[in-house]
KEMIDO-918389 format. One record per atom (N, C-alpha, C, O): residue number from 1; residue in three letters; atom name; y, x, z. Coordinates in steps of 0.02 Angstrom, whole numbers, plus 32768, in hexadecimal, padded with zeros to 4 digits. Atoms other than C-alpha are relative to their C-alpha. Layout:
<rs>
> NUM | ALA | CA | Y | X | Z
...
</rs>
This chain:
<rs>
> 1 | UNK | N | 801A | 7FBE | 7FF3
> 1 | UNK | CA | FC79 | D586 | 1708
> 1 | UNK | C | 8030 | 8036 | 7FE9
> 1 | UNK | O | 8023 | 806F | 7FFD
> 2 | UNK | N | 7FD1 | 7FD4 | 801E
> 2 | UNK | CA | FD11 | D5E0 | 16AA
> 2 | UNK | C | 7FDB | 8024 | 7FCB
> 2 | UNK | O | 7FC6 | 805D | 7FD4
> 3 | UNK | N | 8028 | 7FDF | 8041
> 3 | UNK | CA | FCBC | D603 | 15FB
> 3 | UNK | C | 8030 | 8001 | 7FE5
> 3 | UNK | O | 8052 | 7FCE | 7FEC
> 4 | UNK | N | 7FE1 | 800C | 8021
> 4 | UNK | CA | FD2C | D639 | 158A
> 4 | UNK | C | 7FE7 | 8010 | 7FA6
> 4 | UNK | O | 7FC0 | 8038 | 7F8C
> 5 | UNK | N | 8007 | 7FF5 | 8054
> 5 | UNK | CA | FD46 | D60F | 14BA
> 5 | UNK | C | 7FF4 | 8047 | 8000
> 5 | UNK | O | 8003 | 8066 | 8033
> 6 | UNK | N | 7FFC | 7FAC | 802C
> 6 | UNK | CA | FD29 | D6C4 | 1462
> 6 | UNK | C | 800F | 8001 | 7FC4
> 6 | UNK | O | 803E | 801E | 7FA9
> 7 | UNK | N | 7FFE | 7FE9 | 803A
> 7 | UNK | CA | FD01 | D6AF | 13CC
> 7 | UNK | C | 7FE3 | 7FAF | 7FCA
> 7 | UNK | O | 7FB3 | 7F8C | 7FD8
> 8 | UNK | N | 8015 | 8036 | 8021
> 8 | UNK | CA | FCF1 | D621 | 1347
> 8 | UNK | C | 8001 | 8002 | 7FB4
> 8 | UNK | O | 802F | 801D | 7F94
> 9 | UNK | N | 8012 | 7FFA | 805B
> 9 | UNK | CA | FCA3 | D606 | 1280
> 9 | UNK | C | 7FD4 | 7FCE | 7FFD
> 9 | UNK | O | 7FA7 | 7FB5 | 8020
> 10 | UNK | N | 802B | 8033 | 801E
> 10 | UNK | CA | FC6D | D597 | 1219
> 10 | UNK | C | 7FB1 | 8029 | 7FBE
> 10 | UNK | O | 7FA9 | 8063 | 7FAC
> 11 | UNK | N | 802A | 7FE8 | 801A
> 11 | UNK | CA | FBD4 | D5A8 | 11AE
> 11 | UNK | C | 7FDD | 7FC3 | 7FC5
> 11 | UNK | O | 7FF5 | 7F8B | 7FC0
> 12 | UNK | N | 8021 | 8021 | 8038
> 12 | UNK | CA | FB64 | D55D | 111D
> 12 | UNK | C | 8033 | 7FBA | 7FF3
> 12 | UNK | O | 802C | 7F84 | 800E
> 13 | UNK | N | 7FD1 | 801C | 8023
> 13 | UNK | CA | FBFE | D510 | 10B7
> 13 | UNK | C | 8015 | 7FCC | 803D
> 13 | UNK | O | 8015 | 7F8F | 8035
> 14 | UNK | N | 7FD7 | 8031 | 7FBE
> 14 | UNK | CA | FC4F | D4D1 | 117F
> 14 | UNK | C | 7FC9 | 7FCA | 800F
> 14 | UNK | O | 7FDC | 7F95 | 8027
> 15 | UNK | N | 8042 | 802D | 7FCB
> 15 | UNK | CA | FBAD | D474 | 11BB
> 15 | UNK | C | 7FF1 | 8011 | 8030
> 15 | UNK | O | 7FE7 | 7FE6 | 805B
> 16 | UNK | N | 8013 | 7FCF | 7FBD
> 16 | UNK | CA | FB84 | D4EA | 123B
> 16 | UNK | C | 803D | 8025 | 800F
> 16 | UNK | O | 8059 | 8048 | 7FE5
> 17 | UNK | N | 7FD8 | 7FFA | 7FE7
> 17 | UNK | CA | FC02 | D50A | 12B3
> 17 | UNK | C | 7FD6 | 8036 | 803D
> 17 | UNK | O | 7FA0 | 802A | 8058
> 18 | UNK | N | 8025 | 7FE0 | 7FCD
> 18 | UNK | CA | FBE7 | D5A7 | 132E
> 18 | UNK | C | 803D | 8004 | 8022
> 18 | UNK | O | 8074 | 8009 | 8007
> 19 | UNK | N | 7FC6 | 7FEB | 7FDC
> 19 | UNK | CA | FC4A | D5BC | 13D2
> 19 | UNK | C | 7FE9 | 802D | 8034
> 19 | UNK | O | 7FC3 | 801A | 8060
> 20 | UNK | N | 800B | 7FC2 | 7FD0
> 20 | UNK | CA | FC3F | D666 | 1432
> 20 | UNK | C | 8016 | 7FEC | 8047
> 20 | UNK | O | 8054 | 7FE6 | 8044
> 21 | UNK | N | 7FC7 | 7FF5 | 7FCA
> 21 | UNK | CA | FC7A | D651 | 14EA
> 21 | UNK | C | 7FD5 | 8036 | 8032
> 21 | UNK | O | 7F9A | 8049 | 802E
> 22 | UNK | N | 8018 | 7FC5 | 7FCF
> 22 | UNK | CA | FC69 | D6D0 | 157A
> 22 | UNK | C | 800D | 7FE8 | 8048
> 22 | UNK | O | 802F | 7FB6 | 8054
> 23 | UNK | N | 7FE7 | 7FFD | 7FD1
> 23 | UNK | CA | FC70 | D6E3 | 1625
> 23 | UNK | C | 7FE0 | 803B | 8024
> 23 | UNK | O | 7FA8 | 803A | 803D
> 24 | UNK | N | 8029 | 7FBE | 8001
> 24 | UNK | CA | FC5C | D7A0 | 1649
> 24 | UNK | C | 7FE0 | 8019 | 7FD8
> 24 | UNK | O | 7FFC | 8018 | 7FA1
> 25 | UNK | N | 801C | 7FDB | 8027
> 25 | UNK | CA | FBE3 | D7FB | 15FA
> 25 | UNK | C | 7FCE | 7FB8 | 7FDE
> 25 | UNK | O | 7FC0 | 7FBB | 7FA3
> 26 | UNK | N | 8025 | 8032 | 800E
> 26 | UNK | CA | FB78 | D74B | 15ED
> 26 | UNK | C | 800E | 7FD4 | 7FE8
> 26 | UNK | O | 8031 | 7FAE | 8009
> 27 | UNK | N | 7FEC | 802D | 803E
> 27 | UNK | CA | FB86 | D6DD | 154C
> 27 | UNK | C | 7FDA | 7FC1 | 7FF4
> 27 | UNK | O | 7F9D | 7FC1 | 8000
> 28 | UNK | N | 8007 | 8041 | 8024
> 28 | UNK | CA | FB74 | D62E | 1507
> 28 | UNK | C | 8016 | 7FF7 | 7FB7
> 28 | UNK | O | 804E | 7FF2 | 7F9D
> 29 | UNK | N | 7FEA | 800D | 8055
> 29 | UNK | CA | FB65 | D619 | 1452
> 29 | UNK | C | 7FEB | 7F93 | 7FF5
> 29 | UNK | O | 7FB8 | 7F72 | 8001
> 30 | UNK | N | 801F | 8052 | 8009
> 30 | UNK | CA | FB68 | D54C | 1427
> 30 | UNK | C | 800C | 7FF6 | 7F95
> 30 | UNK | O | 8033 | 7FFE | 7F66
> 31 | UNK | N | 7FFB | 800C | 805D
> 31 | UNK | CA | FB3F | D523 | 136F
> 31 | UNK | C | 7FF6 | 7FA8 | 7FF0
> 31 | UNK | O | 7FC4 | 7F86 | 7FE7
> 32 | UNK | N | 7FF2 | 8047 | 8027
> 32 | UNK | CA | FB7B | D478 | 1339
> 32 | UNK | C | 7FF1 | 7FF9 | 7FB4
> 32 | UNK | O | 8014 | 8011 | 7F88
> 33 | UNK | N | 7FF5 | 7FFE | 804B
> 33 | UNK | CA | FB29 | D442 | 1293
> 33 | UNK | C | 800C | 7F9F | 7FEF
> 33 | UNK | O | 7FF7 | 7F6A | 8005
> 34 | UNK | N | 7FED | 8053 | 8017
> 34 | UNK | CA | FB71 | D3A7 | 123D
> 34 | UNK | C | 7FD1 | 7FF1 | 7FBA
> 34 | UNK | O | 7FC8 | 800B | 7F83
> 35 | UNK | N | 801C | 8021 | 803D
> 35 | UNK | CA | FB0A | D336 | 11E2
> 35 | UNK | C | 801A | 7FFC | 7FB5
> 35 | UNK | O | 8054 | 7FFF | 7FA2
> 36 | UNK | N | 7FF2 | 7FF7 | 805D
> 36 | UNK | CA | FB16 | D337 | 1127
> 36 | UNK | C | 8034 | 7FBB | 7FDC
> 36 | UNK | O | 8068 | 7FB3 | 7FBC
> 37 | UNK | N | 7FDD | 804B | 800B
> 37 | UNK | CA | FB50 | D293 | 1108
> 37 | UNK | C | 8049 | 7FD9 | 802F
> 37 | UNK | O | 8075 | 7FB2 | 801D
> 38 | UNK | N | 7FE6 | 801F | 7FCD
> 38 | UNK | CA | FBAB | D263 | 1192
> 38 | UNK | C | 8030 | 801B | 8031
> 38 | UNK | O | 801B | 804A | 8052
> 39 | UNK | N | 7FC1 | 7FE4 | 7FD4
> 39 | UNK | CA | FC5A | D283 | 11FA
> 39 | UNK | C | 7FED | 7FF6 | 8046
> 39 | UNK | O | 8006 | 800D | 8079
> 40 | UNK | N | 7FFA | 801E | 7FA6
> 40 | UNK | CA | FC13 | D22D | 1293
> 40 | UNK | C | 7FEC | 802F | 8030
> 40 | UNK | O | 7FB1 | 8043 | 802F
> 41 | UNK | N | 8016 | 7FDB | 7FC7
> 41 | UNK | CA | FC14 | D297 | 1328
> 41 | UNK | C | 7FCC | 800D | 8027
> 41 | UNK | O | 7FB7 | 8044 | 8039
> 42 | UNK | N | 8044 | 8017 | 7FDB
> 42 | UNK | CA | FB87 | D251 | 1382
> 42 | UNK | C | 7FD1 | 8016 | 7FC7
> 42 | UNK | O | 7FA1 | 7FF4 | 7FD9
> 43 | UNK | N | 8028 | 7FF1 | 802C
> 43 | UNK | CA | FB23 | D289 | 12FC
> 43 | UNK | C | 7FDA | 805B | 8001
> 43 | UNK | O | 7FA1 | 8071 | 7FF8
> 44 | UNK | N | 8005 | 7FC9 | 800A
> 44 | UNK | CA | FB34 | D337 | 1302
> 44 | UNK | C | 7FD2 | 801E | 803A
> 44 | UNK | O | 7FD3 | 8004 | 8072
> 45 | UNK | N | 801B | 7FEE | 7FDE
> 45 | UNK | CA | FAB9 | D3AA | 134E
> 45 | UNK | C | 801E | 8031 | 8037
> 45 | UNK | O | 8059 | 8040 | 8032
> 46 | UNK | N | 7FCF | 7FD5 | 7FC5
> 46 | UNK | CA | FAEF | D417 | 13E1
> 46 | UNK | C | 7FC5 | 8031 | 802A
> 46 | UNK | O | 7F9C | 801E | 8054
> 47 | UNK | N | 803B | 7FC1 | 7FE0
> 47 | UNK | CA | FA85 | D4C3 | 1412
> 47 | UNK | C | 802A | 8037 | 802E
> 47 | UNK | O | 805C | 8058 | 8020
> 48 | UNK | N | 7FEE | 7FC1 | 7FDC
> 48 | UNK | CA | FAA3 | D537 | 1494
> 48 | UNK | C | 7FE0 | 803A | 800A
> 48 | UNK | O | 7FA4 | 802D | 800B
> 49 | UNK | N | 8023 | 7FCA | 800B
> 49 | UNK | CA | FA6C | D5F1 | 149F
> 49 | UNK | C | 802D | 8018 | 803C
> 49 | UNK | O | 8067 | 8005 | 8045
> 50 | UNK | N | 7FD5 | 7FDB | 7FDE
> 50 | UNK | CA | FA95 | D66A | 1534
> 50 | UNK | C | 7FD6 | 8034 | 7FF7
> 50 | UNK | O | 7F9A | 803A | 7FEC
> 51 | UNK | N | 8019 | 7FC1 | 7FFE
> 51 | UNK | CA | FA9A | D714 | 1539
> 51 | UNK | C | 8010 | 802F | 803E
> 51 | UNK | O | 8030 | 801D | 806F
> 52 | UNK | N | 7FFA | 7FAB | 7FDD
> 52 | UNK | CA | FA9F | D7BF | 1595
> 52 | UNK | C | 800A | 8028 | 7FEB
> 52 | UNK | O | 7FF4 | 802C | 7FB1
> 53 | UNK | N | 7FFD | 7FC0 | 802F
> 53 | UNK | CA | FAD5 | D867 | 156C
> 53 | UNK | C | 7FB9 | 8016 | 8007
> 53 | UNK | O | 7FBC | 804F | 7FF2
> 54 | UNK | N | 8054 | 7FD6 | 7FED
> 54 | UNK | CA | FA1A | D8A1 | 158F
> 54 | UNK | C | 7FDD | 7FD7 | 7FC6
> 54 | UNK | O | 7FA0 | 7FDE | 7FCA
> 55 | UNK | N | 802F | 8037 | 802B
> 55 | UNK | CA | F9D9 | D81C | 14FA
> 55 | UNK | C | 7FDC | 7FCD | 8011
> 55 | UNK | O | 7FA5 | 7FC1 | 7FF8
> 56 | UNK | N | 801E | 8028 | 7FEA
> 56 | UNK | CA | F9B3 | D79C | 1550
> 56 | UNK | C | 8006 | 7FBC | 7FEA
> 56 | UNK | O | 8025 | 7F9F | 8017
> 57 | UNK | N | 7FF9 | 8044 | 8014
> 57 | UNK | CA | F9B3 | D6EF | 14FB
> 57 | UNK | C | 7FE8 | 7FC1 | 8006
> 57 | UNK | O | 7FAD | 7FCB | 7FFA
> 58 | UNK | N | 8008 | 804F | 7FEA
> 58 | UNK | CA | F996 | D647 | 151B
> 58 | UNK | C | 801D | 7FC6 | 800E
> 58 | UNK | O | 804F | 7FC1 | 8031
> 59 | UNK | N | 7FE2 | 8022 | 8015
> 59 | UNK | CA | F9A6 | D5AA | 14EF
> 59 | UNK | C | 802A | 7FD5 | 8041
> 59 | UNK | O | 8000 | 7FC1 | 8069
> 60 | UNK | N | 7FE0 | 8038 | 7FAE
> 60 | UNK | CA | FA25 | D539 | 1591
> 60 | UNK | C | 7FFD | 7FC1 | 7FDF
> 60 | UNK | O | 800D | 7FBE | 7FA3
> 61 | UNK | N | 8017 | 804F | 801B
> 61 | UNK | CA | F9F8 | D47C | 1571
> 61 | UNK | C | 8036 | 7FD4 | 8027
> 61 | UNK | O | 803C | 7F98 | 801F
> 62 | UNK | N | 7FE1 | 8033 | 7FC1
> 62 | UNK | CA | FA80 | D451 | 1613
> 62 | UNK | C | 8029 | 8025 | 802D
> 62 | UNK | O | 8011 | 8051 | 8050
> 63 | UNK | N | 7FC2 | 7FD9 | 7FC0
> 63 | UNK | CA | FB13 | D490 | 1680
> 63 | UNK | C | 7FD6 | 8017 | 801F
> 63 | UNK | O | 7FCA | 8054 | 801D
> 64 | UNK | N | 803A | 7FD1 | 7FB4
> 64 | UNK | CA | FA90 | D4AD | 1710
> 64 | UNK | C | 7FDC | 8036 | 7FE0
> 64 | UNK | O | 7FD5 | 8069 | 8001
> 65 | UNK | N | 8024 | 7FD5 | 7FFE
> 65 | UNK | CA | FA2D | D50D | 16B1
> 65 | UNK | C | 8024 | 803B | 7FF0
> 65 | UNK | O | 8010 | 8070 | 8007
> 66 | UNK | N | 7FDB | 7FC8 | 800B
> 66 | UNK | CA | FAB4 | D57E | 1669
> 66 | UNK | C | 8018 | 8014 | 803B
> 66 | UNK | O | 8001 | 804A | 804C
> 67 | UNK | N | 7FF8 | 7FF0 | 7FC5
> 67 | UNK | CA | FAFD | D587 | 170A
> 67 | UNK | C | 7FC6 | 8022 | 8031
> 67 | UNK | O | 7FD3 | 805B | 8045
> 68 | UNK | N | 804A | 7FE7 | 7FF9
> 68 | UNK | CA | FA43 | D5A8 | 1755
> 68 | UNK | C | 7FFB | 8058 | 7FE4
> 68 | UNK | O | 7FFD | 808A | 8008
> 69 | UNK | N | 8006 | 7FCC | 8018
> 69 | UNK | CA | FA32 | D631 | 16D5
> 69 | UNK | C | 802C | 8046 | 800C
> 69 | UNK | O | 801E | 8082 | 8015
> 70 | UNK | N | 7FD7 | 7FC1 | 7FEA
> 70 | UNK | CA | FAD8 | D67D | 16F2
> 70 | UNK | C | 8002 | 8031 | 804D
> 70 | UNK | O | 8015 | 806B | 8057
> 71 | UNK | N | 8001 | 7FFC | 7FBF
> 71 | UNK | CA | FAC0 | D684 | 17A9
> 71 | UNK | C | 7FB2 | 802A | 8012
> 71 | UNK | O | 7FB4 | 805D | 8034
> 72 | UNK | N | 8019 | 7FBF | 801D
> 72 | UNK | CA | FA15 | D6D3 | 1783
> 72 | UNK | C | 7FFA | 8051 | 7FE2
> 72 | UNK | O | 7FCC | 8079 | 7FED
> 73 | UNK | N | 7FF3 | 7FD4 | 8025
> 73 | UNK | CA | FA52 | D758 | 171E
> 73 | UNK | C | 8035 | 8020 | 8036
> 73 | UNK | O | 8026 | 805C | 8039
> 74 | UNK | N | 7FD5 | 7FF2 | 7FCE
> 74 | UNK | CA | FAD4 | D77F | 17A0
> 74 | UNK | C | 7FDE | 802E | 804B
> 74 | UNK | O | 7FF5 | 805E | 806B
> 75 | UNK | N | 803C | 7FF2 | 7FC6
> 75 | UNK | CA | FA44 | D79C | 182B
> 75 | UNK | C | 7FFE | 8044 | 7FDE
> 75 | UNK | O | 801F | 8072 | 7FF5
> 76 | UNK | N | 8028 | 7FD9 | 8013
> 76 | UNK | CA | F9EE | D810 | 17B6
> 76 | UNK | C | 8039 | 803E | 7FF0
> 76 | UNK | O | 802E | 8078 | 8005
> 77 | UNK | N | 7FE6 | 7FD4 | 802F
> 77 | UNK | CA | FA86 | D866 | 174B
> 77 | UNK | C | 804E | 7FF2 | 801A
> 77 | UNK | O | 807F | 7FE3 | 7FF8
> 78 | UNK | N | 7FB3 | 8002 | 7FF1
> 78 | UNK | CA | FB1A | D863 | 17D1
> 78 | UNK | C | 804C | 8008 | 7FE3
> 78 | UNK | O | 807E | 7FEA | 7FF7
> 79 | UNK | N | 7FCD | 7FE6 | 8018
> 79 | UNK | CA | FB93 | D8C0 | 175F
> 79 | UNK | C | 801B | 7FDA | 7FBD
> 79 | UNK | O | 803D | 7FEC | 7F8D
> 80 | UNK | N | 8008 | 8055 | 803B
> 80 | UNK | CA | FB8D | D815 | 16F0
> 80 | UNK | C | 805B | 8005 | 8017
> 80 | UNK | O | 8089 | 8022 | 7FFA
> 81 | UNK | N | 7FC9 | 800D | 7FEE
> 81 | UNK | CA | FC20 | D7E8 | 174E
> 81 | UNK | C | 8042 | 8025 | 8019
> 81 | UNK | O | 8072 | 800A | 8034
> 82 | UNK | N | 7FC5 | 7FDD | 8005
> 82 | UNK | CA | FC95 | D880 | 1752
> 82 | UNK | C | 8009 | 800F | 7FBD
> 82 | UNK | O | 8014 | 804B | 7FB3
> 83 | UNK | N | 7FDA | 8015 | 8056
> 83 | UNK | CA | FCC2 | D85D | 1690
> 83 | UNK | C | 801A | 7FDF | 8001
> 83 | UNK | O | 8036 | 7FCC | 7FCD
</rs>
């Protein structure tokens, strides 16, 4: 879809990992938290959040649906995609 990195931090002593990306005015925040114990990858949880400049949030569970959403938001808030 051409999302790009923005912005990236760690959080509660590097367990929680946040990664900003964009595409236009319309954002994806993904928050990776790593288990306490454990290096293993597969372990770690993995959340997605999208936004809008208008406050719009919600959670994407799946490519389609972010895609879905963006393509939504596009309908409604054309000027998404001249940023």
């Amino acid at each position: 879809m051409g999302f790009k990195l923005v912005k990236s931090h760690t959080r509660k002593q590097r367990k929680v990992r946040i990664n900003y990306y964009n595409l236009g005015n319309f954002g994806v925040y993904e928050q990776i938290v790593k288990p306490l114990y454990s290096n293993n990858p597969e372990l770690q949880h993995r959340k997605f959040i999208a936004w809008t400049p208008y406050g719009e949030h919600f959670e994407v569970s799946s490519i389609k649906d972010l895609s879905s959403a963006y393509h939504e938001n596009l309908l409604i808030n054309p000027e998404l995609s001249n940023s």
